[in-house]
ROSE-4610 file (N, C-alpha, C; in Angstrom, 1 decimal, always signed):
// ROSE-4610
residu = [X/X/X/X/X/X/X/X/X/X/X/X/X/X/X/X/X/X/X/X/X/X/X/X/X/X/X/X/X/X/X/X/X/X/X/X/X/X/X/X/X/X/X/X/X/X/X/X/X/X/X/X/X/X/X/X/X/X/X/X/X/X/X/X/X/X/X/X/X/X/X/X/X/X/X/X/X/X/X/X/X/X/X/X/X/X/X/X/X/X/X/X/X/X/X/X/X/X/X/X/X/X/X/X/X/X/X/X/X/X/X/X/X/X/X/X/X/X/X/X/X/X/X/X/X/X/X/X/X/X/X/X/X/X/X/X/X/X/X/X/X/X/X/X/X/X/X/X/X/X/X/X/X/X/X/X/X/X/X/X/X/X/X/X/X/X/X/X/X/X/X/X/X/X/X/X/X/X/X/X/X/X/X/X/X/X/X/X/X/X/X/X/X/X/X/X/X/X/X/X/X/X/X/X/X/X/X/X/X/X/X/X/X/X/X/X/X/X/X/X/X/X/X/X/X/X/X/X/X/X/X/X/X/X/X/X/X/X/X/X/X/X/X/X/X/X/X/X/X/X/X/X/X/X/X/X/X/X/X/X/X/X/X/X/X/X/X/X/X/X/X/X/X/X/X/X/X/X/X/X/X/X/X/X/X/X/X/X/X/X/X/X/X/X/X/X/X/X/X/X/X/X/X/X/X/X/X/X/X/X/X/X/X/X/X/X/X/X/X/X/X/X/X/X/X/X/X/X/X/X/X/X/X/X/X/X/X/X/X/X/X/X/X/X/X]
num = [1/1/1/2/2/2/3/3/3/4/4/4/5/5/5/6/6/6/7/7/7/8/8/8/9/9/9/10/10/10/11/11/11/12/12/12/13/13/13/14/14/14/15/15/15/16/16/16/17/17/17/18/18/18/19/19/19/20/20/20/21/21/21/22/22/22/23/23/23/24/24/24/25/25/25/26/26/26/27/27/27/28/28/28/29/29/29/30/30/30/31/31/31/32/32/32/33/33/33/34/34/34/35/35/35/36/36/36/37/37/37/38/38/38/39/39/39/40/40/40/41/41/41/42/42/42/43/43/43/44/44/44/45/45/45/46/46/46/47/47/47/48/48/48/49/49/49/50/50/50/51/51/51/52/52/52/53/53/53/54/54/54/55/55/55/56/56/56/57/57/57/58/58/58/59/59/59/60/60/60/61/61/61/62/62/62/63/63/63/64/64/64/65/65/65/66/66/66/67/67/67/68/68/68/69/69/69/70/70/70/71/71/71/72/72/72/73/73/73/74/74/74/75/75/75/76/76/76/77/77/77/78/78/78/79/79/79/80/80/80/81/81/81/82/82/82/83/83/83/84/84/84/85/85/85/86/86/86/87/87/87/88/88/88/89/89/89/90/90/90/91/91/91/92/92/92/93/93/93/94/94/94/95/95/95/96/96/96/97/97/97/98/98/98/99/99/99/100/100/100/101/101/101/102/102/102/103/103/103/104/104/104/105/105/105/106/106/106/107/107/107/108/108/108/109/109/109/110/110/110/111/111/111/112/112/112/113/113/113/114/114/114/115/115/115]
x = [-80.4/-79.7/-78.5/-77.6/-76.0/-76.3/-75.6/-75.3/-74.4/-74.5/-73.4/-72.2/-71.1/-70.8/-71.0/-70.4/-70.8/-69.4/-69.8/-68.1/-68.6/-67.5/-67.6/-66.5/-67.1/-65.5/-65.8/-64.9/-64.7/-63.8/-64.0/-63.2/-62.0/-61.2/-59.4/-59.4/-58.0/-57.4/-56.6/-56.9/-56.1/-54.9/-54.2/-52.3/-52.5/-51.7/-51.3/-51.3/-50.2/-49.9/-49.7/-49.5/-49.2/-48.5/-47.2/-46.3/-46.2/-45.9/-45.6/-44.3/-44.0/-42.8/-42.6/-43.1/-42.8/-44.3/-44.5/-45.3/-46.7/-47.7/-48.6/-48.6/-47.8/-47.4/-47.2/-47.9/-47.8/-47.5/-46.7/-46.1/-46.8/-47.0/-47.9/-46.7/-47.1/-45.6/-45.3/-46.0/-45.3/-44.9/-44.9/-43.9/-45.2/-46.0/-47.0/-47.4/-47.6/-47.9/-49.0/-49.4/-51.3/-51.0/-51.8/-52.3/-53.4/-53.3/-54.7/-54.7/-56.3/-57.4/-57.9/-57.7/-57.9/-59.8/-60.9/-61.7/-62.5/-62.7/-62.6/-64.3/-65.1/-66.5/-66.9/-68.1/-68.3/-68.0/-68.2/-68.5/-67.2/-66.6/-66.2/-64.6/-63.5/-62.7/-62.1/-62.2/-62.3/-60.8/-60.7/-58.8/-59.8/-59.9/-59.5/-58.3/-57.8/-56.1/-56.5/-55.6/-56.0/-54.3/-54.6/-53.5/-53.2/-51.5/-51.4/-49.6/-49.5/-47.7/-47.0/-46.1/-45.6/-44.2/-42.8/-41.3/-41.4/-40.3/-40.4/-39.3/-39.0/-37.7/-37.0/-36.4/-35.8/-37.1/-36.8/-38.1/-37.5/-38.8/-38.5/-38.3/-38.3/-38.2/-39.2/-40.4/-41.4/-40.9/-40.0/-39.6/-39.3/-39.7/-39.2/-40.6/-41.4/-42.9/-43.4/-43.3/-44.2/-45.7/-46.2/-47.8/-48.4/-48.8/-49.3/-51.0/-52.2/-53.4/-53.3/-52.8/-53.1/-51.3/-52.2/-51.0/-50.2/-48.8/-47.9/-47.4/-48.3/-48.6/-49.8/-50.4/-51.6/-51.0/-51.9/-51.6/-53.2/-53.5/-54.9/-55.0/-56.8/-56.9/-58.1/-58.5/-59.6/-60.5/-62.0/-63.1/-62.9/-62.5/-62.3/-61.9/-60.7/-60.4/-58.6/-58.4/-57.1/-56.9/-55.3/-55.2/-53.9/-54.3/-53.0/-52.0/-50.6/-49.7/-49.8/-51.0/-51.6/-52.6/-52.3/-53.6/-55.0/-55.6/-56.6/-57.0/-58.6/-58.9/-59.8/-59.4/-60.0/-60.9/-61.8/-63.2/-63.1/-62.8/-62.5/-64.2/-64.6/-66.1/-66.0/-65.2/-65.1/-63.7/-63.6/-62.1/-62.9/-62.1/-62.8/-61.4/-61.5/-60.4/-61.5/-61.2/-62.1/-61.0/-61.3/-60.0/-58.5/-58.1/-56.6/-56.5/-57.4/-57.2/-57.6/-57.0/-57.8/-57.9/-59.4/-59.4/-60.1/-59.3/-59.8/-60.2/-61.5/-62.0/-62.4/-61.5/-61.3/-61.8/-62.5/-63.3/-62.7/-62.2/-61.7/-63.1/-62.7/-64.0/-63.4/-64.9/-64.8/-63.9/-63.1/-62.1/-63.6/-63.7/-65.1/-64.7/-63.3/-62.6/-62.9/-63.0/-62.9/-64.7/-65.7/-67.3/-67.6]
y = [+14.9/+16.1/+15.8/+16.3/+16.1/+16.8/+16.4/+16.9/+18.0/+19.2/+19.9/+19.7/+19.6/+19.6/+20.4/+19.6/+20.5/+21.3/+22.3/+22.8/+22.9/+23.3/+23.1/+23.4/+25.0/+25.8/+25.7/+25.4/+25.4/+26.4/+25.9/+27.1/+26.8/+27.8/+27.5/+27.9/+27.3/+28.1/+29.5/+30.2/+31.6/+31.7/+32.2/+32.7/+33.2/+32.6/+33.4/+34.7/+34.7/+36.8/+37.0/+38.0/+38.3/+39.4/+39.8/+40.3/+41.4/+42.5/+42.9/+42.5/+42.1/+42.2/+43.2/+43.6/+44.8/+45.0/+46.4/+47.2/+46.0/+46.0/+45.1/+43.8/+43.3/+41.3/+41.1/+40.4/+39.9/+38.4/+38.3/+36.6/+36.5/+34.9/+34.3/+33.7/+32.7/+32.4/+30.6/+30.9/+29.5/+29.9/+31.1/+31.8/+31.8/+32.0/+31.9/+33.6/+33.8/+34.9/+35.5/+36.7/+37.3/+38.6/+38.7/+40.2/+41.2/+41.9/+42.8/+43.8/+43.8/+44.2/+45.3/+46.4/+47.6/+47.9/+48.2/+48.2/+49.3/+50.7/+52.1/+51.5/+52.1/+52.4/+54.1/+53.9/+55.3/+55.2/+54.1/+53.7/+52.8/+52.5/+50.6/+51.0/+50.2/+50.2/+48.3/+47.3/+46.1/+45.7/+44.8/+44.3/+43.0/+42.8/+41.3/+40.2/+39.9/+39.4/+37.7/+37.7/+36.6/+36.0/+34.6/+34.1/+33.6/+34.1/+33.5/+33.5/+32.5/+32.1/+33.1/+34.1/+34.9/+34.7/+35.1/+35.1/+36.0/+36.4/+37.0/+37.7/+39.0/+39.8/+40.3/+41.2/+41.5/+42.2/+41.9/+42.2/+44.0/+44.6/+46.4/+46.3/+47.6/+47.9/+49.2/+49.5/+49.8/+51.6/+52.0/+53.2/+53.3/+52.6/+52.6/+52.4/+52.3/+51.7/+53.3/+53.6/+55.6/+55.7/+56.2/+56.1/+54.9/+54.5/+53.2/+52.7/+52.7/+52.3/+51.4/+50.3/+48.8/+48.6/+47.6/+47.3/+47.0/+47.2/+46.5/+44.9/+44.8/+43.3/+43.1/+41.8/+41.0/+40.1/+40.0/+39.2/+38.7/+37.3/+36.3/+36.6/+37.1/+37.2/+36.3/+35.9/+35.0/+35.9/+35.6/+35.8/+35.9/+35.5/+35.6/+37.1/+37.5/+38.8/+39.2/+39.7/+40.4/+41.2/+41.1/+42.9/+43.6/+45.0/+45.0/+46.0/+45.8/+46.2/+47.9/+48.4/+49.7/+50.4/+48.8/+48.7/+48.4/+48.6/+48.7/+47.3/+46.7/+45.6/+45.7/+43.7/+43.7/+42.0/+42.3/+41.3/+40.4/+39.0/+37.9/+38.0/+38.4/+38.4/+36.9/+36.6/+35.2/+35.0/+33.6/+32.8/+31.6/+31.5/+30.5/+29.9/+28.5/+28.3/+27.4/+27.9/+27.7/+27.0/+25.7/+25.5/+26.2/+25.8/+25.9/+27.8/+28.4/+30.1/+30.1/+31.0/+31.5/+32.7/+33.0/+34.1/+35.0/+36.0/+36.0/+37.7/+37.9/+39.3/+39.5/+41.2/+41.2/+43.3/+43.0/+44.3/+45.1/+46.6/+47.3/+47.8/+47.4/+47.5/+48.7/+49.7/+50.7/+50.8/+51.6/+52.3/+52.6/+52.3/+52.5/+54.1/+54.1/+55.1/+56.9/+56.9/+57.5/+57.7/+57.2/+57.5/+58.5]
z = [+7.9/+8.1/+9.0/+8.5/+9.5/+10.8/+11.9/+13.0/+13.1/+14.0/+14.0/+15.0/+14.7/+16.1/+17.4/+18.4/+20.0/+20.0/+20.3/+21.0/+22.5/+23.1/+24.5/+25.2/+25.9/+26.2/+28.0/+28.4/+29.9/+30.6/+32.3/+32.8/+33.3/+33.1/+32.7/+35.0/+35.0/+36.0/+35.8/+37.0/+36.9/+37.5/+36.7/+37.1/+38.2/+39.4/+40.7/+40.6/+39.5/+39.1/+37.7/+37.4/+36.1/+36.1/+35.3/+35.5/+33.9/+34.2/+32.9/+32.4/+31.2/+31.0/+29.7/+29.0/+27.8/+27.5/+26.9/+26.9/+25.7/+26.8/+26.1/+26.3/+26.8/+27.5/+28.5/+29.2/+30.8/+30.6/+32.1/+31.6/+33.2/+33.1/+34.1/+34.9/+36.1/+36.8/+35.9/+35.3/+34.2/+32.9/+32.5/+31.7/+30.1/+30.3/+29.7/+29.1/+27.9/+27.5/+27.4/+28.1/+28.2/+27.7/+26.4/+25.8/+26.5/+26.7/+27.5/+26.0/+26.3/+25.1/+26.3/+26.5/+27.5/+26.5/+27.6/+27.0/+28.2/+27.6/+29.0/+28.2/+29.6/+29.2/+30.1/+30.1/+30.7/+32.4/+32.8/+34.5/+34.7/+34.2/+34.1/+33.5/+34.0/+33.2/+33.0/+32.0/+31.7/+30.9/+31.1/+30.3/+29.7/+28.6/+27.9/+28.4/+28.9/+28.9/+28.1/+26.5/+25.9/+26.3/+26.1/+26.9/+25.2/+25.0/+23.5/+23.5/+22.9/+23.1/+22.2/+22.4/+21.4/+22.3/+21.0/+21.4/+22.6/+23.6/+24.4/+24.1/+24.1/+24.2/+25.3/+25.7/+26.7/+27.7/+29.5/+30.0/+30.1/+30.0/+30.0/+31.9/+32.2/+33.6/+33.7/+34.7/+34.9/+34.2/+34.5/+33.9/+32.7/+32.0/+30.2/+29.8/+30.8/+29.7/+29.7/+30.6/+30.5/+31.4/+31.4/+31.9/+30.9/+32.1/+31.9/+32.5/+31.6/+32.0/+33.3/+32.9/+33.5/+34.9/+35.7/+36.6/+35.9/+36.9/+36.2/+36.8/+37.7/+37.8/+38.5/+38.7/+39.1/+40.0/+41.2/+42.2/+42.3/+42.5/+42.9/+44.5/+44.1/+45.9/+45.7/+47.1/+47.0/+47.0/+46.3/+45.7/+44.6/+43.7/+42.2/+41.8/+42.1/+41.8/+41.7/+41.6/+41.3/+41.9/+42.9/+43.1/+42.4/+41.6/+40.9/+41.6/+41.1/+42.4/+42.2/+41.9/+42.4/+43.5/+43.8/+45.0/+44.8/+43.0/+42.5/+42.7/+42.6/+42.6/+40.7/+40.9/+39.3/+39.7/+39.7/+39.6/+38.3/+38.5/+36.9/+37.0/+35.8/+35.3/+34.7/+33.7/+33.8/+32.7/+32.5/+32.4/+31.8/+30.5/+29.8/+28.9/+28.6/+27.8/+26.7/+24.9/+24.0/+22.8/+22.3/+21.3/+21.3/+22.7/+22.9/+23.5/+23.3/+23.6/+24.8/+26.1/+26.9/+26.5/+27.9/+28.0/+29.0/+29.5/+30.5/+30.8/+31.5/+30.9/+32.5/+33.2/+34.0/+34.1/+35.8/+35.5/+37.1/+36.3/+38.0/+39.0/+40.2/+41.0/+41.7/+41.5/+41.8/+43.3/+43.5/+45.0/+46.2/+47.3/+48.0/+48.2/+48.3/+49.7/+48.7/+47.0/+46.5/+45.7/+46.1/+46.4/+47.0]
């Protein structure tokens, strides 16, 4: 019987920040392109952000995008987490890089101040 192969997906490093630049694309500080996959639950609000090379066009300016779910940027705090420039915090549940894709699936932690 043949062998199957092993895959074998590891953990990527995380973007200092992430920046919106047009509605749906965040560029990292190495100009790197991340999709967020917005995923509401009943308790929980979660972003997929898949890290994937697409053209870039002109960057929008925060008043052209409209109400907007997600920050409009990500800043790395230590403990494995995000703060986005809403003040909100986002917990990296995890960061995986799998045949050339990242991906990185990120969860808002509840406000204590609003319990």
């Amino acid at each position: 019987m043949g062998e199957l192969p092993f895959f074998r997906a590891h953990t990527a490093f995380h973007p200092d920040r992430l920046w919106i630049w047009e509605k749906a694309v965040y560029v990292d500080e190495n100009q790197r392109t991340w999709l967020p996959i917005t995923i509401e639950m009943d308790s929980s609000l979660q972003v997929l952000m898949r890290q994937e090379d697409i053209p870039l066009g002109e960057p929008v300016r925060p008043s052209q995008l409209g109400p907007y779910l997600l920050p409009l940027m990500w800043q790395l705090y230590p403990g494995r987490k995000y703060r986005g420039s809403d003040s909100s915090f986002w917990r990296i549940v995890y960061h995986i890089e799998f045949s050339g894709i990242e991906d990185m699936l990120l969860e808002q932690v509840p406000d204590p101040d609003n319990e």
